[in-house]
C-alpha positions as CSV (number, residue, x, y, z in Angstrom):
1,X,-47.0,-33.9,-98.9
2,X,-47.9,-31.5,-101.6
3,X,-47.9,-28.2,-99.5
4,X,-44.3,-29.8,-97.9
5,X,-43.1,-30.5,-101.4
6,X,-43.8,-26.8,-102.7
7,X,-42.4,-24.9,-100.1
8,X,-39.0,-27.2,-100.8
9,X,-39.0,-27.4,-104.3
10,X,-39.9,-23.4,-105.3
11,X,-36.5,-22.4,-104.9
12,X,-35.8,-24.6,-107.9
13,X,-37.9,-23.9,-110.4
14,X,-36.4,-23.1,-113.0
15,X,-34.4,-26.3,-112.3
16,X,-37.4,-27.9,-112.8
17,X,-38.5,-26.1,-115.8
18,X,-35.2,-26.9,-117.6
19,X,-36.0,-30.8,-116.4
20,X,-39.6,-30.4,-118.0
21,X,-38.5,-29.2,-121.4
22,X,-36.3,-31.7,-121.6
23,X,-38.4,-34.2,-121.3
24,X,-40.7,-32.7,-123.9
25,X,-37.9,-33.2,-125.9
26,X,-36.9,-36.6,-125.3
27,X,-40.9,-37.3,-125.6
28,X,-41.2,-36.2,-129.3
29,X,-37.6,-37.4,-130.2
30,X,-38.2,-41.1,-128.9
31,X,-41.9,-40.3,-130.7
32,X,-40.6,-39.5,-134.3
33,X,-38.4,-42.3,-134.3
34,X,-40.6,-45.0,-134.9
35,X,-42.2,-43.4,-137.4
36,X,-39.0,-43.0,-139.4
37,X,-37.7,-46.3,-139.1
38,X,-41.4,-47.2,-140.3
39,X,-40.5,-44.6,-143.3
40,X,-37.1,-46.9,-144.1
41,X,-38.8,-50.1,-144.2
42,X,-41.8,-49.3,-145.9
43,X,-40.2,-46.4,-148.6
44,X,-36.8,-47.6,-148.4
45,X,-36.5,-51.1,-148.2
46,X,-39.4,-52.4,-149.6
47,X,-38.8,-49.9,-152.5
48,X,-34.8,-50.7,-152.7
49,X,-33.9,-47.1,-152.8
50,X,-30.8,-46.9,-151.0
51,X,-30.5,-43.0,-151.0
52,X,-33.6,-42.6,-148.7
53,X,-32.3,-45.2,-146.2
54,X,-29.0,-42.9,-146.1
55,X,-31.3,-40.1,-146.0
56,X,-33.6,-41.5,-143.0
57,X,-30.7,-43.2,-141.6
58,X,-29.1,-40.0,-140.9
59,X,-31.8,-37.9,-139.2
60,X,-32.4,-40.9,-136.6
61,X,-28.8,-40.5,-135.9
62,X,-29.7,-36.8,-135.2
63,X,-32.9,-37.2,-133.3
64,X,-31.1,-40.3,-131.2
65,X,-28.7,-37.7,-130.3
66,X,-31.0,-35.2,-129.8
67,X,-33.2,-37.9,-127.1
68,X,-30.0,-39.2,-125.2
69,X,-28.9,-35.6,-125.3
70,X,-31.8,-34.2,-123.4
71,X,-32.7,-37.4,-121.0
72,X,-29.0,-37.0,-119.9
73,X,-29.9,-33.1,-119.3
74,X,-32.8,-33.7,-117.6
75,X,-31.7,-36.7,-115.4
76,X,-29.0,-34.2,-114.4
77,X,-31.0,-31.4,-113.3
78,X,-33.7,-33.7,-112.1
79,X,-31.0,-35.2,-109.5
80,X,-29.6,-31.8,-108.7
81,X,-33.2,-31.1,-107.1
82,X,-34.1,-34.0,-105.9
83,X,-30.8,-33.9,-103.7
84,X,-30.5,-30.5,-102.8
85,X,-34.6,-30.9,-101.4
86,X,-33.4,-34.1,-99.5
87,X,-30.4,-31.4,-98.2
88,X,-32.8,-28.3,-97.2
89,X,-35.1,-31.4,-95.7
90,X,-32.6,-32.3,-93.9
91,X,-31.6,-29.2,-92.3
92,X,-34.8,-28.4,-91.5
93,X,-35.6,-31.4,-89.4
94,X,-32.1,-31.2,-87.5
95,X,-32.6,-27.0,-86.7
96,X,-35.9,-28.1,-85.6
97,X,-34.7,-30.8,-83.2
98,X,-31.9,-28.8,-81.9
99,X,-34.6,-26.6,-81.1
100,X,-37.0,-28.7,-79.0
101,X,-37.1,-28.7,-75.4
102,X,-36.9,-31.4,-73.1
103,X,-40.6,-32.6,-73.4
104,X,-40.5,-32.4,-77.4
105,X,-37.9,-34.6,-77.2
106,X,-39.0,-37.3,-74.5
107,X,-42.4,-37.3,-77.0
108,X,-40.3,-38.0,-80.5
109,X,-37.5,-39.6,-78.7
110,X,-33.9,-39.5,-80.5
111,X,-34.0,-43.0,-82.8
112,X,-37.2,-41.4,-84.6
113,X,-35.7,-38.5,-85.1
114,X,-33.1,-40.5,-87.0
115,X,-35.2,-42.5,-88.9
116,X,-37.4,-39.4,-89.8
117,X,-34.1,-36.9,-90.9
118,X,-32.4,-40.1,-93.0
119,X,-34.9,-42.7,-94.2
120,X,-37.6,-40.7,-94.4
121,X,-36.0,-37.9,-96.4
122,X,-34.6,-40.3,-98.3
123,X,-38.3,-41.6,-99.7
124,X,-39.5,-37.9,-100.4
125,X,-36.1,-37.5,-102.0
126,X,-36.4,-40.3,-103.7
127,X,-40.0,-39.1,-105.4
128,X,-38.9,-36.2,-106.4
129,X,-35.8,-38.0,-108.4
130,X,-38.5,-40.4,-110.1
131,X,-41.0,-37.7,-110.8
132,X,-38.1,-35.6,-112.6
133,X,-36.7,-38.6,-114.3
134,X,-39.4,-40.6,-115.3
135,X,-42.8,-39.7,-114.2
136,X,-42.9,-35.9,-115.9
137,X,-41.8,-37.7,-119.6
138,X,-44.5,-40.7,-118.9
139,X,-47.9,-38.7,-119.6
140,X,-46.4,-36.9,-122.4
141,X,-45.3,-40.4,-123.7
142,X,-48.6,-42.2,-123.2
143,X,-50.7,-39.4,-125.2
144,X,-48.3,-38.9,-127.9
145,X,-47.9,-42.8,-128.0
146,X,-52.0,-43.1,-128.3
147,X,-51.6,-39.9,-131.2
148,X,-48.9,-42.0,-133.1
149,X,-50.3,-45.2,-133.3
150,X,-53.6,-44.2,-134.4
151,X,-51.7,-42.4,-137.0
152,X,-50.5,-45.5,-138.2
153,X,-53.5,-47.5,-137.7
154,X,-56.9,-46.7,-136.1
155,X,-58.5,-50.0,-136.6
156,X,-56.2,-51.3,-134.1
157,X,-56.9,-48.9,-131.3
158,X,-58.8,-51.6,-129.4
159,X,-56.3,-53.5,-128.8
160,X,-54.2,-50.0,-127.1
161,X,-57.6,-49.7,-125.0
162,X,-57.5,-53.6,-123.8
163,X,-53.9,-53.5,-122.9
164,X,-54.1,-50.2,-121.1
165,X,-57.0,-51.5,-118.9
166,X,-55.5,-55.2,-118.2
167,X,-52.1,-53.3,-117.1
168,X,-54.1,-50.6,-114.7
169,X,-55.8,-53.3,-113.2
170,X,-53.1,-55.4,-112.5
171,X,-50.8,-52.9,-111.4
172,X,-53.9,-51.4,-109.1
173,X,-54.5,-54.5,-107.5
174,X,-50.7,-54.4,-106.6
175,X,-51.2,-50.9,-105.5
176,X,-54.5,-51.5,-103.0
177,X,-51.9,-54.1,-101.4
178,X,-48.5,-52.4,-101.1
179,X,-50.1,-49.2,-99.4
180,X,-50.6,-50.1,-96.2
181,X,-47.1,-52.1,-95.7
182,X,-45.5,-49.2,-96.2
183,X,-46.4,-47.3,-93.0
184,X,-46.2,-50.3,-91.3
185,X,-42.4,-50.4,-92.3
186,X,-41.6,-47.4,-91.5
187,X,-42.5,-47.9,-88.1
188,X,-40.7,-51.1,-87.8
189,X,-38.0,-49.0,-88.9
190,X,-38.2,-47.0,-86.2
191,X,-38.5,-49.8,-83.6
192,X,-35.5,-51.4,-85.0
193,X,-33.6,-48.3,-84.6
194,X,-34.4,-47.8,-81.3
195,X,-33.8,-51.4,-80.1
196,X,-30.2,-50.7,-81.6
197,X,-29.5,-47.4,-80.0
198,X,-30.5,-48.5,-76.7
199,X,-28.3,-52.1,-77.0
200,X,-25.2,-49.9,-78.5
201,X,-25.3,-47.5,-75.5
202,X,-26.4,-50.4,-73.1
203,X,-23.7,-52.4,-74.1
204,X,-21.9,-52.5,-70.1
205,X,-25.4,-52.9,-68.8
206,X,-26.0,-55.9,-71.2
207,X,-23.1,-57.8,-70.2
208,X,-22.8,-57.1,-66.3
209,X,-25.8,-58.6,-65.9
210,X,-25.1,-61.3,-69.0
211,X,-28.1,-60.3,-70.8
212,X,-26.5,-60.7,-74.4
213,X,-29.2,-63.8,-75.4
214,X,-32.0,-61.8,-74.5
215,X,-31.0,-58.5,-76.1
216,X,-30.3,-61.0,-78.7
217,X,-33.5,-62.1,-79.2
218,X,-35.3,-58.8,-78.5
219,X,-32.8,-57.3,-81.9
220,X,-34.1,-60.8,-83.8
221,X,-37.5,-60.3,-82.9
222,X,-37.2,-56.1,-84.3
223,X,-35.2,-57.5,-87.2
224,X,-37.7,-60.6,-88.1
225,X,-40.7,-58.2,-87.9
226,X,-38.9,-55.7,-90.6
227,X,-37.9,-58.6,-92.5
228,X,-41.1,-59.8,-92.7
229,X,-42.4,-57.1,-93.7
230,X,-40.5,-55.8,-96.2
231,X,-40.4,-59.3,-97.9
232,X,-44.1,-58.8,-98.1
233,X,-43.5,-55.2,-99.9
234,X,-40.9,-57.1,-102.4
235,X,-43.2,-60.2,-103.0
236,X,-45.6,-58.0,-103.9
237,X,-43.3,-55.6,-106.0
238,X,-41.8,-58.3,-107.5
239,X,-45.0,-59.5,-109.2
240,X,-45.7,-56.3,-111.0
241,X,-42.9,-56.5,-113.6
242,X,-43.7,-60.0,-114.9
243,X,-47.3,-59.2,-115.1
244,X,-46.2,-55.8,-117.0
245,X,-44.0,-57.6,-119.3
246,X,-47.0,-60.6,-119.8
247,X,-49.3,-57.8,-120.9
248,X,-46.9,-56.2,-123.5
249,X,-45.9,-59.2,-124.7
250,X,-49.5,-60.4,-125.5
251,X,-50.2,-57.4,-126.8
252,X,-47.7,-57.8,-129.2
253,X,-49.1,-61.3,-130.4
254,X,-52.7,-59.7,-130.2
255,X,-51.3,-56.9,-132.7
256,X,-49.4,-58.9,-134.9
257,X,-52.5,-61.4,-135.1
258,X,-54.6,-59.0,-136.1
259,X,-52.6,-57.3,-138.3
260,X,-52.0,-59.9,-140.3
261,X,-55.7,-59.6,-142.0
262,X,-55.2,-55.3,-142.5
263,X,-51.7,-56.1,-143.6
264,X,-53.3,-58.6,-146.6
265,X,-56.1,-56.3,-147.0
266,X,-53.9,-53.2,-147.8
267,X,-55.0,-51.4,-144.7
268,X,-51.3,-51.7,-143.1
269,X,-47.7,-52.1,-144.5
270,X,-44.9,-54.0,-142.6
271,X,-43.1,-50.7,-141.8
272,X,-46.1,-49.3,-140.0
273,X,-46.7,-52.2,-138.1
274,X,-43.4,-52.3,-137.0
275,X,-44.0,-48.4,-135.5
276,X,-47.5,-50.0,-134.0
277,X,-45.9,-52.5,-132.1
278,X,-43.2,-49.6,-131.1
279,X,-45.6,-47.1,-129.9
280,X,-47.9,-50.0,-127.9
281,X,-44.4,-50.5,-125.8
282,X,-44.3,-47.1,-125.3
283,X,-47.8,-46.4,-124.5
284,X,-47.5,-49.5,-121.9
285,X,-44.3,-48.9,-120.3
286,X,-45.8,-45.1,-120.2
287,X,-48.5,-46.4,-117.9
288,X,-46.8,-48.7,-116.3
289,X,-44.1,-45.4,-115.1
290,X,-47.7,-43.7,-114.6
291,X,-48.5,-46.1,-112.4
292,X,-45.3,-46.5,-110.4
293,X,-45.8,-43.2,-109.4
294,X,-48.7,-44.5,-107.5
295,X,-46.4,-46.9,-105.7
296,X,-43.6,-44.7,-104.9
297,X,-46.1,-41.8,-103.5
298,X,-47.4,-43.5,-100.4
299,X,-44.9,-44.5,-99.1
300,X,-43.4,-40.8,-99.8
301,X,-46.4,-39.7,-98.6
302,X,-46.0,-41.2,-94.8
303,X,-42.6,-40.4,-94.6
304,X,-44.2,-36.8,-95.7
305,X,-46.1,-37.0,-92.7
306,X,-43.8,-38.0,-90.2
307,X,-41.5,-35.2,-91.6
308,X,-44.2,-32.2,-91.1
309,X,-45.4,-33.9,-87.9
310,X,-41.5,-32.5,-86.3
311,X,-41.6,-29.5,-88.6
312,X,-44.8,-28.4,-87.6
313,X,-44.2,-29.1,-83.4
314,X,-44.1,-26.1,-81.8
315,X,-41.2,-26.1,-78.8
316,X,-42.7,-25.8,-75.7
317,X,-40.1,-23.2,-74.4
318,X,-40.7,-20.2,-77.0
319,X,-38.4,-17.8,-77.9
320,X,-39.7,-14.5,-76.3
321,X,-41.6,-11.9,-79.3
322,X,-39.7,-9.4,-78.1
323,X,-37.0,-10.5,-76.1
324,X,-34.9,-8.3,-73.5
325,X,-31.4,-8.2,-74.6
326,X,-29.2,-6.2,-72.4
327,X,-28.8,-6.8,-68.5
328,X,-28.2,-4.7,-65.3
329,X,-27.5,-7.0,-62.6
330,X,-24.8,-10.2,-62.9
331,X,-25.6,-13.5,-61.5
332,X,-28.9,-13.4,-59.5
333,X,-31.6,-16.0,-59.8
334,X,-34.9,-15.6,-58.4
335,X,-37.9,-18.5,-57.7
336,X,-41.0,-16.6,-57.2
337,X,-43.9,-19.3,-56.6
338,X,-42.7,-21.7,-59.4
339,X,-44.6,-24.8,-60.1
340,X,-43.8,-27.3,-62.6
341,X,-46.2,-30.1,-64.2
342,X,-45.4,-32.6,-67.0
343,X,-47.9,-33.0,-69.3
344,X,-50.9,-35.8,-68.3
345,X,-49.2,-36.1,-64.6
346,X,-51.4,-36.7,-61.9
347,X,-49.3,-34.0,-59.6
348,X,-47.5,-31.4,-60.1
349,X,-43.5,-32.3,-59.7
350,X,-42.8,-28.5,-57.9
351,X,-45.2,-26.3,-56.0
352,X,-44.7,-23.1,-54.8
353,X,-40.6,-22.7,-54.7
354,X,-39.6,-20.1,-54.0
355,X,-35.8,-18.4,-53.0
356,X,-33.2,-16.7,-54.4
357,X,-29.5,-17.0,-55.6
358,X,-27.2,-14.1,-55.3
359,X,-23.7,-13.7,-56.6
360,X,-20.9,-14.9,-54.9
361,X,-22.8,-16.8,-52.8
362,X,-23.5,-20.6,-53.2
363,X,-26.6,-22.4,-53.1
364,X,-27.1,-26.3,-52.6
365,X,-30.4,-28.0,-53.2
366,X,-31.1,-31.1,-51.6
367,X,-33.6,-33.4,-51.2
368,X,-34.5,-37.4,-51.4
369,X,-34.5,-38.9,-54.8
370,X,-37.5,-37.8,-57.4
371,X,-38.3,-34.5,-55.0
372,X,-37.6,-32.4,-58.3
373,X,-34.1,-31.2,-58.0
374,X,-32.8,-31.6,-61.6
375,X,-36.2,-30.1,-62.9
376,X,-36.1,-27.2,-60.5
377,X,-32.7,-26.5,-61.6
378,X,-33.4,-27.0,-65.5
379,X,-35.7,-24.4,-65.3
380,X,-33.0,-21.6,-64.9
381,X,-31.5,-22.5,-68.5
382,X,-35.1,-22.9,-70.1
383,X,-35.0,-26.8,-70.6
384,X,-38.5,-26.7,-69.1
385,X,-40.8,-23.6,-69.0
386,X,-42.4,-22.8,-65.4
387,X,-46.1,-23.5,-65.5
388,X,-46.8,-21.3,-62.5
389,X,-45.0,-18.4,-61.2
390,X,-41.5,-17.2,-62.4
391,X,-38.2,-18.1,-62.7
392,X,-35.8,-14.9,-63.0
393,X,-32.0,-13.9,-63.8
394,X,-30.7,-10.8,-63.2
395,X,-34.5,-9.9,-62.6
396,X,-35.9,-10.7,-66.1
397,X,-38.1,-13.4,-66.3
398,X,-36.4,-16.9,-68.2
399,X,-39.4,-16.6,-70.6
400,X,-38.8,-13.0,-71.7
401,X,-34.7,-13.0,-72.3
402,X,-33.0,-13.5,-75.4
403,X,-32.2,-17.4,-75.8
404,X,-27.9,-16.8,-76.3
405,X,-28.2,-14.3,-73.5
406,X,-29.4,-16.2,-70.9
407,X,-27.2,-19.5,-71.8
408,X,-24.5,-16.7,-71.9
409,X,-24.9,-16.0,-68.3
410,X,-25.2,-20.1,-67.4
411,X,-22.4,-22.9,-67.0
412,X,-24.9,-25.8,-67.0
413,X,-23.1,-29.3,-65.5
414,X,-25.9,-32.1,-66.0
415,X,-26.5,-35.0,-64.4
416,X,-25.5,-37.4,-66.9
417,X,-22.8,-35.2,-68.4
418,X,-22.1,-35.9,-72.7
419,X,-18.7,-35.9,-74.1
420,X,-19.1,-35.1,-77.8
421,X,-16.5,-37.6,-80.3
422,X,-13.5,-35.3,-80.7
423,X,-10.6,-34.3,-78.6
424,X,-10.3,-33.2,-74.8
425,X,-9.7,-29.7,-76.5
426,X,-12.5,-29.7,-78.5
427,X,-15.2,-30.8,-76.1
428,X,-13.5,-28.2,-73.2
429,X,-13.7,-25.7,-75.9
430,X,-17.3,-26.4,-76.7
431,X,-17.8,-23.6,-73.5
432,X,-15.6,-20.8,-75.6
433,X,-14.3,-21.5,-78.7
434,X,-11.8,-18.6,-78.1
435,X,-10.3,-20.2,-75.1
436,X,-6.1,-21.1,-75.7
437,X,-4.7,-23.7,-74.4
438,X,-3.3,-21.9,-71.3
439,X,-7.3,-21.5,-70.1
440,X,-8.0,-25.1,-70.8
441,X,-5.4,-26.5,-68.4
442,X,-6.6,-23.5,-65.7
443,X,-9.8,-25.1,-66.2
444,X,-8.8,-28.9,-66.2
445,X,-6.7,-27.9,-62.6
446,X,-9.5,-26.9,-61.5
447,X,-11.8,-29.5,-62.5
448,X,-9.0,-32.3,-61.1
449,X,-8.5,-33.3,-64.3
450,X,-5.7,-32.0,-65.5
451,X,-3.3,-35.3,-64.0
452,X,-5.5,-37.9,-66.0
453,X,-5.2,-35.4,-69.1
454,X,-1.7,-35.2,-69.1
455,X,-1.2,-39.1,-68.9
456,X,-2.5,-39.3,-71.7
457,X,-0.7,-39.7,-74.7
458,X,-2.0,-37.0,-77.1
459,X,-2.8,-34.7,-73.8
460,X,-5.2,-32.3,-75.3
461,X,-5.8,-33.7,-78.2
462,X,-6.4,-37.0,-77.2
463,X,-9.4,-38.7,-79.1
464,X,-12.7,-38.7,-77.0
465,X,-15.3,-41.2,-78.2
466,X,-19.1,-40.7,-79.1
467,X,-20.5,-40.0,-75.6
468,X,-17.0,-40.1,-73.8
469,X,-16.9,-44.5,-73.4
470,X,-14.2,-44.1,-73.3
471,X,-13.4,-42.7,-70.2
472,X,-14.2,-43.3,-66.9
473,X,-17.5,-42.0,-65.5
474,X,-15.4,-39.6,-62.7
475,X,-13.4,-38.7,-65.3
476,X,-16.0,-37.3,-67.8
477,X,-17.8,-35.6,-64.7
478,X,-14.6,-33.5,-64.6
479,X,-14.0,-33.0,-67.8
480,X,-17.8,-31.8,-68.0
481,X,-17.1,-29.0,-64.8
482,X,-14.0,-28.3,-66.5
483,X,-16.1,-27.2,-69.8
484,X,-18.1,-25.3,-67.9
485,X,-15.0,-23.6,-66.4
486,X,-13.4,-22.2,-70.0
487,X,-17.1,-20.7,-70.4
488,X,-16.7,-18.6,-67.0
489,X,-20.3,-18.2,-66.8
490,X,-22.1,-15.4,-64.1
491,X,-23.8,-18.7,-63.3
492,X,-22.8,-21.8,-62.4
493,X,-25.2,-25.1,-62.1
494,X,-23.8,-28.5,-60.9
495,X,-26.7,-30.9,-61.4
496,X,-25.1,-33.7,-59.0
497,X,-22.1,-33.3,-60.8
498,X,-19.7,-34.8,-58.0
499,X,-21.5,-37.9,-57.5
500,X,-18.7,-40.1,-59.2
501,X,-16.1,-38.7,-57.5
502,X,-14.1,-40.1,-54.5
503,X,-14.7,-38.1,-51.4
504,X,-10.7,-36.6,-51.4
505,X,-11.2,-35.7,-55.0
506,X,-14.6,-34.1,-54.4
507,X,-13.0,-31.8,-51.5
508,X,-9.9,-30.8,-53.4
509,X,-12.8,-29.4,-56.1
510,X,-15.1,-28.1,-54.1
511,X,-11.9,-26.1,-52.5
512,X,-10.3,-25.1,-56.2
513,X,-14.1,-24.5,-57.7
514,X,-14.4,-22.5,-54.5
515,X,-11.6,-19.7,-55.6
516,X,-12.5,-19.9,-59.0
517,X,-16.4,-18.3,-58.6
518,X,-16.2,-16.3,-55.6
519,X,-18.2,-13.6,-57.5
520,X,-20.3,-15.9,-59.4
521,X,-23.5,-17.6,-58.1
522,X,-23.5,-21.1,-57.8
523,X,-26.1,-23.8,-57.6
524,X,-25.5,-27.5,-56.3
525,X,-27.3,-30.2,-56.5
526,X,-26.0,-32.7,-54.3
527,X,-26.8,-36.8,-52.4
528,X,-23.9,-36.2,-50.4
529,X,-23.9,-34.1,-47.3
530,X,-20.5,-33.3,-47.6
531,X,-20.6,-31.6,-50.5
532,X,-22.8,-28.9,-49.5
533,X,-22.9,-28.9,-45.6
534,X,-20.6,-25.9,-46.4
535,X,-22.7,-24.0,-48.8
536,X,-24.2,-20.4,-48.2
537,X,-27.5,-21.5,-48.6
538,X,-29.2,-25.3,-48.4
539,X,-32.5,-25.6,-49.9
540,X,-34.2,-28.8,-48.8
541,X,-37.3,-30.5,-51.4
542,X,-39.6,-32.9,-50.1
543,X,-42.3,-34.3,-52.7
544,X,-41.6,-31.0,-54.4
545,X,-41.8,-28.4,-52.1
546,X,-39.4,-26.9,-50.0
547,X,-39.5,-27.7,-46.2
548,X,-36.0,-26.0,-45.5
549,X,-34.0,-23.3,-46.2
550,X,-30.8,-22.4,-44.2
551,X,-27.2,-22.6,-43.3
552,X,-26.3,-26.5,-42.3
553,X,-26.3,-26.0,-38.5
554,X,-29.7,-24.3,-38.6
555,X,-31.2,-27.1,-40.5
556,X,-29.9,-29.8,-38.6
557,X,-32.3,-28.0,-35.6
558,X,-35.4,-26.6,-37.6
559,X,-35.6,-29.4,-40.8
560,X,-36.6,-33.0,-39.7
561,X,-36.3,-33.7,-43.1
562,X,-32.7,-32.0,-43.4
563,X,-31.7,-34.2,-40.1
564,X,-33.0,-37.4,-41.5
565,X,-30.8,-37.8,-44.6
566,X,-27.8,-36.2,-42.6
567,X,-28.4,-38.7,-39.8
568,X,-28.5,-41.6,-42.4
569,X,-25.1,-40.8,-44.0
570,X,-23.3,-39.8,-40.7
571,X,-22.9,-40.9,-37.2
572,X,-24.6,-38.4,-34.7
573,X,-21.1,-37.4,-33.7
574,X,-20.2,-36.0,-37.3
575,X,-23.5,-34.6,-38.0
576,X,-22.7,-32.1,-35.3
């Protein structure tokens, strides 16, 4: 936490400087005015001289002022930093998630990545608030407290000694307790975020199969286990302030008891025991802020942790030390022995693929479901790095070309494609930002989605929800190929992107997309064998390897495999 909090808090030191002279300020101003109210009682009013009280009067005026003055100063500046680290903290986690590859992501998943870029922030934001506000001004309180009051009486300092230790104990005790609740909330935070994010986006699946009472439940049970909880944190939080304000109270009694004796004696005047009591508040509420801080920075402390556990992951797909930045050759993809394993699997997914893609050719991958399509694929645009052999466009290895290069070359259609909340314009545009609105209608022709687009009633600007609910699932397919149309990549991928589509709108595509990247290469991954039985090229997978490569007709005589899923979605008389 300390190593996290220094590298976010030096570009605002001298914020923080100004925040810790202000406090010194505010220290000795709310110090010296006990002491001169002390001053009125015992040399003004007990003397009836009416001038000094003016006198006196006056210069706590000044040094109120003076106090309020520079705890409004340094709350200010104090705020300014805490919120601008909370910003930079921020940032930092979201550029780091943008960063991660596919298997950084599947390990943090996306709700704890929430939590840990709001909530947690939030607590390290909130420490360094508290430690500019209150904390820094505490110590300097406490000692000068201690100074003052022995000033005014030092046969009373036991009683400062007593109280201090009661209060340390008390609040300790509260301490030892609240510590380990706090990680434990933070995770329940997490697991309630994720049980929300997965009902939210589940919401059609919930109620086709009329699941609502038990994704009812599972939300009560997330919700009752943070509840719980943080009821325990607040029980125990709740206790500290009564037993804070017992002790300062007694203290009091014990002080004016006592004094009583020094006060007959001659030892002690009225005024100055007035200015005892005063500076034994301080000194307790001093510790008591003290103290606080040992509350507040455990908590800050996990979420700390949590934070530096995304900064300090390391994507597994690195940008390239020094990475090739200009190309020769336009749209040619090369598999050269490629073999792909998650981490902790038993088998590898792909084993020794290799083929190539040239331009203006197309080239369909296809292959029974979980025989590594979509990975073999995903390693062209670097979602996944290779972990044997090579994967190469326009003859530079993936692993050595600069990052906006290659996704420069590649129009990427995935699986599941994601409509960003917005308009149709903005999410086509999402491929070139340039592109008028002449080229997003090309594209939308194209795509056979330019009908449903113009039906509705804002056309290109009509709204587009989070994730595109609110169109159908054929029609955000399209609108996904027609975004990869306004980019007019040298590459196009279309991870079994035509697998909502009816079979005449799926041939009226194929036939437009067909005209549109003649000179580019193009990679489909297809179930149907009508999408591809035309394609250049028909890579077949089988448990991750490839057991045929060909033209349609050729595989249908030297691919078993090929013939099998061709046989099981046509009669023998159309397979011919």
């Amino acid at each position: 936490m300390i190593r996290l909090l220094g590298r976010y808090l030096r570009p605002y030191t001298p914020l923080l400087i100004g925040v810790v002279a202000l406090q010194l300020a505010q220290a000795l101003a709310a110090l010296f005015l006990p002491s001169l109210n002390a001053s009125i009682i015992d040399d003004g009013v007990a003397k009836n001289n009416i001038g000094l009280i003016w006198q006196l009067g006056a210069v706590m005026l000044v040094v109120s002022l003076v106090q309020i003055g520079a705890q409004i100063g340094a709350t200010w500046l104090g705020s300014r930093s805490a919120m601008s680290v909370g910003r930079d903290l921020r940032q930092s986690v979201f550029d780091k998630a943008i960063s991660f590859s596919a298997k950084e992501m599947n390990t943090f998943g996306a709700p704890t990545l929430i939590t840990r870029s709001t909530n947690d922030v939030q607590q390290v934001q909130m420490l360094v608030l508290m430690t500019a506000t209150m904390i820094i001004g505490a110590p300097l309180m406490m000692v000068g407290g201690i100074v003052m009051a022995l000033r005014e009486d030092v046969g009373l300092s036991w009683l400062i000694v007593v109280a201090v230790v009661v209060l340390a104990v008390i609040i300790g005790a509260i301490i030892v307790q609240v510590t380990p609740l706090f990680k434990v909330m933070q995770k329940r935070v997490d697991a309630l975020n994720r049980v929300l994010r997965e009902q939210i986006s589940g919401l059609r699946v919930v109620r086709a199969f009329v699941r609502e009472p038990t994704e009812a439940a599972r939300f009560d049970r997330a919700n009752a286990d943070l509840t719980q909880t943080a009821t325990a944190v607040g029980r125990r939080m709740m206790t500290m302030f009564p037993a804070v304000f017992a002790v300062m109270n007694f203290s009091s009694i014990a002080v004016v008891w006592f004094a009583g004796s020094r006060i007959e004696a001659g030892y002690l005047q009225v005024g100055q025991l007035t200015a005892y009591l005063a500076y034994l508040s301080q000194i307790l509420m001093s510790v008591m802020m003290s103290t606080m801080m040992l509350m507040i920075a455990p908590r800050a402390a996990v979420s700390a942790g949590r934070i530096n556990e995304v900064l300090a992951s390391e994507s597994s797909v690195a940008p390239p030390q020094n990475p090739v930045t200009t190309l020769s050759r336009h749209g040619e993809i090369t598999f050269s022995d490629v073999g792909f394993s998650y981490p902790g699997a038993e088998s590898p997914v792909l084993s020794e693929i290799s083929f190539a893609v040239r331009p203006g050719r197309t080239t369909a991958i296809i292959g029974s479901t979980g025989s590594g399509k979509t990975t073999l694929v995903n390693l062209i645009p670097r979602l996944f790095d290779a972990t044997e052999g090579s994967v190469s466009v326009d003859g530079v290895d993936v692993r050595d070309l600069e990052p906006d290069l290659l996704w420069s070359r590649i129009g990427l259609v995935p699986q599941r494609p994601y409509l960003f909340s917005g308009t149709v314009a903005s999410n086509l545009r999402l491929g070139n930002p340039d592109a008028d609105d002449a080229e997003l209608w090309r594209a939308l022709e194209i795509a056979q989605a330019a009908d449903f687009v113009r039906d509705m009633p804002d056309g290109l600007e009509a709204p587009i929800a989070q994730g595109g609910t609110n169109v159908s699932g054929g029609q955000r397919q399209r609108l996904a190929i027609a975004r990869a149309l306004v980019r007019r990549p040298e590459v196009y991928v279309f991870d079994d992107s035509f697998s909502a589509l009816d079979v005449a709108t799926d041939a009226a595509l194929r036939a437009a997309l067909a005209e549109e990247t003649g000179q580019a290469a193009v990679v489909v991954v297809a179930q149907r064998v009508s999408t591809i039985r035309n394609a250049d090229q028909i890579v077949v997978l089988d448990a991750g390897r490839i057991v045929g490569i060909g033209t349609h007709d050729e595989l249908l005589v030297s691919c078993p495999t090929y013939a099998e899923i061709v046989e099981s979605q046509f009669r023998s008389e159309e397979a011919a």
